[in-house]
Backbone bond lengths (Angstrom), bond angles and torsions (degrees), N, CA, C in turn:
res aa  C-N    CA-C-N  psi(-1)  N-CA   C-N-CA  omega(-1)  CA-C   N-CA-C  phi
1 X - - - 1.456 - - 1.525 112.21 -
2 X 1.672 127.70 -19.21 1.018 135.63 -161.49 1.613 108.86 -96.36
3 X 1.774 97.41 -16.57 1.502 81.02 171.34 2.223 108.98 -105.65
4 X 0.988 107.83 8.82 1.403 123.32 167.09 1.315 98.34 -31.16
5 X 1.567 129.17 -90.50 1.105 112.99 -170.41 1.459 135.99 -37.59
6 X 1.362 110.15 -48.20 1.450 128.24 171.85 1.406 104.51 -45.74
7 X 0.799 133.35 -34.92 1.910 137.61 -151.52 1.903 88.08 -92.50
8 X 1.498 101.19 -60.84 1.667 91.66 -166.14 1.653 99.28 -64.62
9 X 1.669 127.31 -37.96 1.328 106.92 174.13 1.704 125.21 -49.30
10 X 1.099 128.67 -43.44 1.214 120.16 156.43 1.325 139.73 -77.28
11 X 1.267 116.21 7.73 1.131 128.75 139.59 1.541 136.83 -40.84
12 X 1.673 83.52 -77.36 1.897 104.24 163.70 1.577 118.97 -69.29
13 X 1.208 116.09 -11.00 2.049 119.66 158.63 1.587 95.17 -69.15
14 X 1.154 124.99 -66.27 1.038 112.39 -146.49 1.404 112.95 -72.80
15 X 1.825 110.57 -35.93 1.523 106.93 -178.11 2.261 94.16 -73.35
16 X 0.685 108.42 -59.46 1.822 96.00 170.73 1.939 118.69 -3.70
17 X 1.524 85.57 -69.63 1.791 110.46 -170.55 1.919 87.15 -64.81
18 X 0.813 113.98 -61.68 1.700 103.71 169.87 1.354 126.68 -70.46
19 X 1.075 123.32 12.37 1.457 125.53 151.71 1.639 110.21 -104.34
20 X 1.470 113.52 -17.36 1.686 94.05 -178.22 1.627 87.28 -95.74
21 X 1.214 147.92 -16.82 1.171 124.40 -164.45 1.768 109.21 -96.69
22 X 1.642 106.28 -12.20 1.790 109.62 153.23 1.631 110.46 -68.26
23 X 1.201 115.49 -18.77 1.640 111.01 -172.48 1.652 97.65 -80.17
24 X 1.045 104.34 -67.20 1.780 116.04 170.79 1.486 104.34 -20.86
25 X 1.414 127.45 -72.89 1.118 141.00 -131.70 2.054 77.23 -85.61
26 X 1.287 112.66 -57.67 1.208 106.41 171.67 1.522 134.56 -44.31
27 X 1.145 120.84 -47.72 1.588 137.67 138.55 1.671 116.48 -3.47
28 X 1.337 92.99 -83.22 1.592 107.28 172.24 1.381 118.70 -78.32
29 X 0.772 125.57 -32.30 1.892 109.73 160.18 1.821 108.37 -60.92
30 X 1.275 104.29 -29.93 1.577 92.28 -178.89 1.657 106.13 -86.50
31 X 1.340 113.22 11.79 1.690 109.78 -178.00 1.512 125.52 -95.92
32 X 2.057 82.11 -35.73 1.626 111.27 161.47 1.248 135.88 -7.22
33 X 1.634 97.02 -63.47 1.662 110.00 168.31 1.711 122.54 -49.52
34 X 1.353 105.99 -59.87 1.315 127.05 -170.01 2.059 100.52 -66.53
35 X 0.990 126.41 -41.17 1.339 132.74 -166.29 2.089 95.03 -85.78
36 X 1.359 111.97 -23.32 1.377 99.72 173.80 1.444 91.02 -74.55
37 X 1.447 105.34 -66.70 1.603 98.70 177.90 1.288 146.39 -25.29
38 X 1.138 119.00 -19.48 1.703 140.94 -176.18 1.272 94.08 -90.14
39 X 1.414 110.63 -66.00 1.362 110.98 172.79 1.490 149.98 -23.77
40 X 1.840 91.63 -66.94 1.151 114.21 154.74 1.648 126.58 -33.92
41 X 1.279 105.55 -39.67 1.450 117.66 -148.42 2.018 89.97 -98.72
42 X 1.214 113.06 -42.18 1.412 120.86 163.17 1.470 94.37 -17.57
43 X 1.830 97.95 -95.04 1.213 130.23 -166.29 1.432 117.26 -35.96
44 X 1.535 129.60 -52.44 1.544 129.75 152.85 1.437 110.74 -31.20
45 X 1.565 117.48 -45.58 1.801 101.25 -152.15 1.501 90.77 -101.61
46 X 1.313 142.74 -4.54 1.209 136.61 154.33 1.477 117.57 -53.29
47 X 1.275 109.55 -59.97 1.652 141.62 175.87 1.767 102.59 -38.29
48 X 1.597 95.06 -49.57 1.292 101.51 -168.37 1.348 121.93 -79.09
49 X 1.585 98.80 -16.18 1.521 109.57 164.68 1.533 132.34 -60.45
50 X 1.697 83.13 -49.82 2.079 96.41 -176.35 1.648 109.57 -62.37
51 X 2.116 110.94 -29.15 1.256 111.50 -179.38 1.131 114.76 -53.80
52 X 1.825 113.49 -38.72 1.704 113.88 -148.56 1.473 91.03 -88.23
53 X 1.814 123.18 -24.29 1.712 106.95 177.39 1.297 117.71 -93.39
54 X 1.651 118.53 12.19 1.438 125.88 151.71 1.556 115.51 -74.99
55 X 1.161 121.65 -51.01 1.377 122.86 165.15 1.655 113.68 -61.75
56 X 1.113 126.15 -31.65 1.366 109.73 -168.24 1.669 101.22 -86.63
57 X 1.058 137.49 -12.78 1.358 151.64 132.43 1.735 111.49 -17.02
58 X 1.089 67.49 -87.68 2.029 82.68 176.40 1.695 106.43 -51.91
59 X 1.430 134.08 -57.23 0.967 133.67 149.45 1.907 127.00 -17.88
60 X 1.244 108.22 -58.82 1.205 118.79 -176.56 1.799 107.71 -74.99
61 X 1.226 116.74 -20.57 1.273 139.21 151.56 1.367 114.88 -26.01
62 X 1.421 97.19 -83.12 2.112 114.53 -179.25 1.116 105.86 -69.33
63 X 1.439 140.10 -10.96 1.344 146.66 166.28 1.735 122.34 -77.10
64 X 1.326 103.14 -1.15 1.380 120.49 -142.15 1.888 88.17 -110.29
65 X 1.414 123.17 147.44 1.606 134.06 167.71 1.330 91.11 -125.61
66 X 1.592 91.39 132.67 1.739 111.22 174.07 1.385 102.72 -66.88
67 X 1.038 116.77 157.99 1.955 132.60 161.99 0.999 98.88 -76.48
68 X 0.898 120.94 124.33 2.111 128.75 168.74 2.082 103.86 -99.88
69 X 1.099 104.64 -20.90 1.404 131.48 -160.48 2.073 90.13 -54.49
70 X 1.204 103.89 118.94 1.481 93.68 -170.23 1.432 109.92 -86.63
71 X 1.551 119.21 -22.14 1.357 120.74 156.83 1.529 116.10 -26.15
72 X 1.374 79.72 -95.70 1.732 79.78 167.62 1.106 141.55 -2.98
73 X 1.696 106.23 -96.96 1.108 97.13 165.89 1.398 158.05 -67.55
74 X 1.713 93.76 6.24 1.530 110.75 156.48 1.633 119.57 -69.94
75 X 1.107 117.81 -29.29 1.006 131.50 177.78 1.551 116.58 -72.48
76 X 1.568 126.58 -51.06 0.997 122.03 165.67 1.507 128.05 -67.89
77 X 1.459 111.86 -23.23 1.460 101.95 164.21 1.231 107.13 -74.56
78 X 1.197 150.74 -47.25 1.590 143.15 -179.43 1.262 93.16 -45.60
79 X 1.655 133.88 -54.03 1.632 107.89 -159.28 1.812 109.43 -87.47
80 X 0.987 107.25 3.87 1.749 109.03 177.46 1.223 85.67 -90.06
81 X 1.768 146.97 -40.82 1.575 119.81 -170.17 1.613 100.14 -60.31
82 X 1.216 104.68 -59.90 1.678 122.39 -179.21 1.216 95.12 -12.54
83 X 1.463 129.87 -76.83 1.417 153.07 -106.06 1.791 77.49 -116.46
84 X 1.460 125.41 -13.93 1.772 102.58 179.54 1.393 104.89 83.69
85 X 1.370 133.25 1.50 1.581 123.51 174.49 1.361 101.28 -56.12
86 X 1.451 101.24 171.82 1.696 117.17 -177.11 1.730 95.30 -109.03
87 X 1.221 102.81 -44.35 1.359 114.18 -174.02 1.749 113.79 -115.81
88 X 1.798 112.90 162.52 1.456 98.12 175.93 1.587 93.45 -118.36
89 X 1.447 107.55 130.86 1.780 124.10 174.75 1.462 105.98 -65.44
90 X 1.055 95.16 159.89 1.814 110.46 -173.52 1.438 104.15 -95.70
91 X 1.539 109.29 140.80 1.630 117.28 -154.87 1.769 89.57 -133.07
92 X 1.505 103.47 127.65 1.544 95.79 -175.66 1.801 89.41 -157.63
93 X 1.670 92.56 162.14 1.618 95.34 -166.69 1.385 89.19 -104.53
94 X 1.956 98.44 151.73 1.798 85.04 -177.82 1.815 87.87 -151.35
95 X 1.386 101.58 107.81 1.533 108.26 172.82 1.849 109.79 -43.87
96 X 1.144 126.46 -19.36 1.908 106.13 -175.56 1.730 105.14 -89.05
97 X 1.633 118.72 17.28 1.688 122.19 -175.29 1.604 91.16 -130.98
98 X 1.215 100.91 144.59 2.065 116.46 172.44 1.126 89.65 -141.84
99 X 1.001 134.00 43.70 1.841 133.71 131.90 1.914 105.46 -163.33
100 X 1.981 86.60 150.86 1.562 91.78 170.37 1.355 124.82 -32.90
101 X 1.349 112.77 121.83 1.354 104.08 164.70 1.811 114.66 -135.30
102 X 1.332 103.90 150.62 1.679 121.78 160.53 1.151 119.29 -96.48
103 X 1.770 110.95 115.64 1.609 108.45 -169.66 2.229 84.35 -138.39
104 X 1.392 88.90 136.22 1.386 114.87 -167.52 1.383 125.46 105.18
105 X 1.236 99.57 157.76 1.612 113.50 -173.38 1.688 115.12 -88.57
106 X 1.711 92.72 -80.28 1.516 112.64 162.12 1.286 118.70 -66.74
107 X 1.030 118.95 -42.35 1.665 125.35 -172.80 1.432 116.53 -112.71
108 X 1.360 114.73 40.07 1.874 104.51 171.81 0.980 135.84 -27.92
109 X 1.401 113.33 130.94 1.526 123.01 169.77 1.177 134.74 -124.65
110 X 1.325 136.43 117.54 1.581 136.36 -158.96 1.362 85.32 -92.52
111 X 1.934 114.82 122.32 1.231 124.83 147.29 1.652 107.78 -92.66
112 X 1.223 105.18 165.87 1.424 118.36 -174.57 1.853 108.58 -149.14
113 X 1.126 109.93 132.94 1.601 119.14 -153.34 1.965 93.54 -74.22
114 X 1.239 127.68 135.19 1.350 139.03 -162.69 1.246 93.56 -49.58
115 X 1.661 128.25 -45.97 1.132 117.98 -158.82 1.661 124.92 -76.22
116 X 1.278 87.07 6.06 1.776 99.68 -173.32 1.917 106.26 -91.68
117 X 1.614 105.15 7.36 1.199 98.84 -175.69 1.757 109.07 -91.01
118 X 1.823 104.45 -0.94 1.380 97.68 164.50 1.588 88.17 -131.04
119 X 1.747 106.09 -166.94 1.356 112.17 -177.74 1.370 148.11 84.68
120 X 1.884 93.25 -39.32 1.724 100.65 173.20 1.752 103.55 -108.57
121 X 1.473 100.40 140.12 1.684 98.79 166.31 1.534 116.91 -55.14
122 X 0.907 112.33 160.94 1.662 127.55 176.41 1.378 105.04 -60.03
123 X 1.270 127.31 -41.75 1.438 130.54 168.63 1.680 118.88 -65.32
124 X 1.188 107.35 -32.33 1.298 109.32 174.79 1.427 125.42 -89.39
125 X 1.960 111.69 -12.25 1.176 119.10 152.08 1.842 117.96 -58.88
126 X 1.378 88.18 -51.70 1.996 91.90 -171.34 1.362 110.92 -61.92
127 X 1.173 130.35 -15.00 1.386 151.64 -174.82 1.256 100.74 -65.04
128 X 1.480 129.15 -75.07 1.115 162.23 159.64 1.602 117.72 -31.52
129 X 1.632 102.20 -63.43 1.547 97.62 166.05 1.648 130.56 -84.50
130 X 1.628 106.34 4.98 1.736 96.38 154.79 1.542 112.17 -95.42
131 X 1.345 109.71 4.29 1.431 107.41 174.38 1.414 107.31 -69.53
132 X 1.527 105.66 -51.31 1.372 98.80 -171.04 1.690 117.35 -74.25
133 X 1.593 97.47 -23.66 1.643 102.44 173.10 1.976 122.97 -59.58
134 X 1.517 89.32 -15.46 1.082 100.30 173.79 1.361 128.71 -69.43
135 X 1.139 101.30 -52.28 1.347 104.55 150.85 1.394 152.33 -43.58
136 X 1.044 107.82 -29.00 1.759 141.56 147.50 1.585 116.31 -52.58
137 X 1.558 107.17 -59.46 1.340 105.30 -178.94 1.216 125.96 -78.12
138 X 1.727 114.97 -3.32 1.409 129.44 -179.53 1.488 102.07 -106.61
139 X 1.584 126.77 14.78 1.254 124.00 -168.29 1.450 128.52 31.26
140 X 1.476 110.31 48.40 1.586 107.93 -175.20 1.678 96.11 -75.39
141 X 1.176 131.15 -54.25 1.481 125.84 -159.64 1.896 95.22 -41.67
142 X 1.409 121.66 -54.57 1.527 92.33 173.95 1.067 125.14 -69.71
143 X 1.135 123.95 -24.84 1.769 129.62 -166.43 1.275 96.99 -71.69
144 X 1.590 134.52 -43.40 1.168 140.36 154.15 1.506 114.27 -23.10
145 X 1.377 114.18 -74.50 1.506 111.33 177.85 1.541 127.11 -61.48
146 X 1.293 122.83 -44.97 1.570 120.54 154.22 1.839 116.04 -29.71
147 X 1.479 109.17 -40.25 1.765 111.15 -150.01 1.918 75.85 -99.21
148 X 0.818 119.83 3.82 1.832 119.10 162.70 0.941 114.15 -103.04
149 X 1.347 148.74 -7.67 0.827 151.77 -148.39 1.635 105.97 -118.26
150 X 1.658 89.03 -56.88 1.625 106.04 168.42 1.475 99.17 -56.00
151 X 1.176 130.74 -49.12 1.799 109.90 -155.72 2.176 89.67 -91.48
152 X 1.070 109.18 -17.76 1.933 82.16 170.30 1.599 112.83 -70.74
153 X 1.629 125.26 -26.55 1.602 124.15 -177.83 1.776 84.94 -78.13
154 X 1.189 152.13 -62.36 1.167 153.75 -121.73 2.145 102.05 -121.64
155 X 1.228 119.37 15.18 0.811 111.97 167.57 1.416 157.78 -47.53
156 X 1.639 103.22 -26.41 1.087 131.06 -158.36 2.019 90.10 -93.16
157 X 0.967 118.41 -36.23 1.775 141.98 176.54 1.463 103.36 -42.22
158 X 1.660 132.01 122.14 0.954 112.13 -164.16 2.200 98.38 -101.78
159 X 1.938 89.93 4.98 1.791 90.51 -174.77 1.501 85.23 -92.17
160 X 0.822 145.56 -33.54 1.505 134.47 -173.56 1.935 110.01 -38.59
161 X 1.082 88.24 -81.88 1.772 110.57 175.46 1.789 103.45 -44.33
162 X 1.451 115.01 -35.99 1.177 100.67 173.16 1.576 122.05 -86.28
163 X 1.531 122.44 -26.23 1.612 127.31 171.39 1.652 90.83 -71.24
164 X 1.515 136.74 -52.73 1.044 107.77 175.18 1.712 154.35 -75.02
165 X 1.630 101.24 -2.98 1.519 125.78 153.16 1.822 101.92 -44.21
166 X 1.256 113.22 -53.03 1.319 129.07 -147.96 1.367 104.00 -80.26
167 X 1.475 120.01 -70.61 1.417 131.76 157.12 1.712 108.39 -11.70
168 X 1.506 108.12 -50.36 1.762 117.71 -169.22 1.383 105.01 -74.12
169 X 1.159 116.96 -48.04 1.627 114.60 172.62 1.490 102.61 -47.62
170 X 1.748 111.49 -76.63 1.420 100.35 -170.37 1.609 131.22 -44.63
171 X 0.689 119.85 -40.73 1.346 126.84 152.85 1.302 142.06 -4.04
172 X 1.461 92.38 -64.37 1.688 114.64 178.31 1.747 95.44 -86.62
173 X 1.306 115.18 -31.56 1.503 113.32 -169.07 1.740 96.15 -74.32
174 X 1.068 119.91 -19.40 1.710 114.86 179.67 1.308 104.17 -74.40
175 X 1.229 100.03 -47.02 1.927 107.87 -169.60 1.730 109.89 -51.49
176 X 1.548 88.56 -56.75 1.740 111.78 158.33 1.570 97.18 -9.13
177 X 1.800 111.86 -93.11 0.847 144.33 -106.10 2.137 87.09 -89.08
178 X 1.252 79.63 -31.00 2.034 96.41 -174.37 1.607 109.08 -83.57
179 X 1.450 108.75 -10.43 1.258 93.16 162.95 1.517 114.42 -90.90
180 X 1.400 130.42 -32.38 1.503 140.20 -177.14 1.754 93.76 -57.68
181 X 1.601 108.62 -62.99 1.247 110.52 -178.27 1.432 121.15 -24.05
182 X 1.524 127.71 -56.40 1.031 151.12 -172.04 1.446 115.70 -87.55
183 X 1.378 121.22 25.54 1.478 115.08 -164.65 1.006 147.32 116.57
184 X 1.223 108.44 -45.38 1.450 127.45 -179.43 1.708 111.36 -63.35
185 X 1.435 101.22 131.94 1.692 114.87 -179.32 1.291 91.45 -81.36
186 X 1.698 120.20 128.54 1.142 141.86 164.67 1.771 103.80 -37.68
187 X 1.459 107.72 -82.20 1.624 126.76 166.87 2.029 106.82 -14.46
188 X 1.285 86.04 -60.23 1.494 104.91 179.15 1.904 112.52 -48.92
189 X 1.105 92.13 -64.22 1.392 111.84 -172.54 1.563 104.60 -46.74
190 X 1.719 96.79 -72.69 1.568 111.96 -159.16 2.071 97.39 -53.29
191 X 1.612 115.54 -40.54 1.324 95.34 176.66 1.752 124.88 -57.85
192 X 1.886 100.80 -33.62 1.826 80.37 174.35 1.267 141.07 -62.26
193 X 2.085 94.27 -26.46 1.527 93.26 168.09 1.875 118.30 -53.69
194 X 1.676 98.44 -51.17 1.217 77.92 178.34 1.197 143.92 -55.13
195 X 1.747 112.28 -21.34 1.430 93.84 163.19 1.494 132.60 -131.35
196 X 1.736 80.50 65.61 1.454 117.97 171.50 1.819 92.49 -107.18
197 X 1.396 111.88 -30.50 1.464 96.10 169.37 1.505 147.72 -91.23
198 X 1.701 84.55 -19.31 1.450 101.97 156.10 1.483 113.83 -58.96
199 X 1.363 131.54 -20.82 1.388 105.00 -162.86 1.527 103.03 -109.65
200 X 1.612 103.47 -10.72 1.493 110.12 166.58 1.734 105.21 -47.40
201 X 1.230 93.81 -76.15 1.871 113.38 170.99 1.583 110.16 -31.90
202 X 1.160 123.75 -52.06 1.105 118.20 173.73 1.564 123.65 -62.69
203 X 1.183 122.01 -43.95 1.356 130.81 -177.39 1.452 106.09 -83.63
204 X 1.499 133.69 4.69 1.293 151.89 -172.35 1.681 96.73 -101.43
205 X 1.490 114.14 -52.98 0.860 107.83 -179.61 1.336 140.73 -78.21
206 X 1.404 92.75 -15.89 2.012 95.57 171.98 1.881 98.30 -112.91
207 X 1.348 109.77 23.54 1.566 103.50 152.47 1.458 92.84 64.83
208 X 1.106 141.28 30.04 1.905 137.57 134.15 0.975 100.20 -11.48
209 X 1.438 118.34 130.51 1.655 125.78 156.84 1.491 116.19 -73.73
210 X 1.080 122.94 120.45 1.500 120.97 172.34 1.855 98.42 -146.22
211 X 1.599 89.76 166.51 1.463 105.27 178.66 1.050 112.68 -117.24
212 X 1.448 117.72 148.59 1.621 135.74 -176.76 1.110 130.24 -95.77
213 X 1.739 104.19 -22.44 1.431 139.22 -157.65 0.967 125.00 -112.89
214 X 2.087 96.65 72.63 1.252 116.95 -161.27 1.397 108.95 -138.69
215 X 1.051 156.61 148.73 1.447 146.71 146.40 1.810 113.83 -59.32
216 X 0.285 155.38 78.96 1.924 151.21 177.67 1.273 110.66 -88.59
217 X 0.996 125.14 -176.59 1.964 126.66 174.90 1.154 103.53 -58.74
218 X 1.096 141.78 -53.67 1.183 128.05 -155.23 1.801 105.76 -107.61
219 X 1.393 109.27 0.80 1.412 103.41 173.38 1.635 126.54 60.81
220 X 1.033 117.48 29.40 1.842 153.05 -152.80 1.394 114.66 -171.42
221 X 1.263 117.11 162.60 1.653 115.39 155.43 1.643 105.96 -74.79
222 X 0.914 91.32 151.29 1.745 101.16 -160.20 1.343 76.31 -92.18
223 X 2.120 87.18 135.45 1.419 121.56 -165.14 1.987 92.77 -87.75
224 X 1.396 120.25 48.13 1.649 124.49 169.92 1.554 97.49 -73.03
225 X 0.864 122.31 -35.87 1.622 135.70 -146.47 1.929 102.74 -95.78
């Protein structure tokens, strides 16, 4: 009889601890709704992001003047055989970009910032445009859209955004790496970036209109700069 009390006190602990952990469990089923909801709404404005830098792509497109320049494009078809293309992408200068860019999926297109139509040697153009061809031949413009795709379902993930920071570096460091591969004088190279960055800086500084809001290979302003 003396341990009676003791028995119903742990009794009422234990049914207690199982009544707050039905409240809990109740709690979060009633949160359910609202946390899909957040979610949901994530996933739209991610979605809605990759749409608006698919269109601004296409946009930057009709904004875009073909190269007629036969240099050139002698030059870029020689480095797309190099590079194993099947096909050679269309290369056009487009005052709203101040660095190389790849805009399209199926149909790539190397824009090139107006001001690059004076200033850089011919060597330091081809330099430049197997960089971006590189990108082409490594199919980043889709791989690009898949790794967007992954971080609008996976947004909320704070390793996502960080494997894909990383992914973006490597990237440009391959392209890097495929232009040296192929020729390119290091010395050579590293000066066009630089003044691929001078003119960033420059066009930074008198506030050039350009757009950002683009998908390109690398899905960023291309880290040339």
């Amino acid at each position: 009889l003396a341990e009676l009390p003791s028995n119903i006190k742990t009794r009422d602990t234990a049914m207690s601890t199982g009544s707050l952990g039905f409240h809990i469990s109740l709690y979060w089923q009633s949160c359910i709704p609202y946390l899909m909801s957040l979610y949901l709404l994530g996933v739209v404005t991610m979605l809605g992001r990759l749409l608006i830098g698919l269109r601004g792509g296409q946009q930057l497109r009709r904004f875009s003047e073909p190269i007629g320049d036969t240099a050139i494009l002698a030059s870029l078809r020689q480095q797309a055989q190099i590079l194993g293309l099947t096909f050679v992408p269309a290369v056009a200068f487009c005052r709203r970009v101040i660095v190389p860019t790849v805009v399209g999926v199926f149909r790539p297109t190397i824009l090139l910032p107006l001001s690059f139509a004076s200033g850089l040697s011919p060597q330091q153009l081809r330099m430049l445009l197997v960089h971006e061809l590189s990108h082409i031949s490594r199919h980043d413009p889709f791989i690009n859209i898949i790794q967007r795709l992954i971080e609008a379902m996976l947004f909320f993930h704070p390793a996502v955004w960080f494997v894909s920071h990383k992914i973006r570096i490597e990237r440009e460091n391959c392209c890097d790496d495929m232009v040296l591969q192929i020729g390119g004088k290091a010395a050579e190279y590293a000066s066009s970036l630089i003044n691929v960055a001078q003119r960033i800086v420059l066009a930074a500084a008198s506030k050039q209109r350009f757009t950002t809001e683009s998908i390109g290979a690398a899905g960023q302003p291309s880290r040339l700069g």
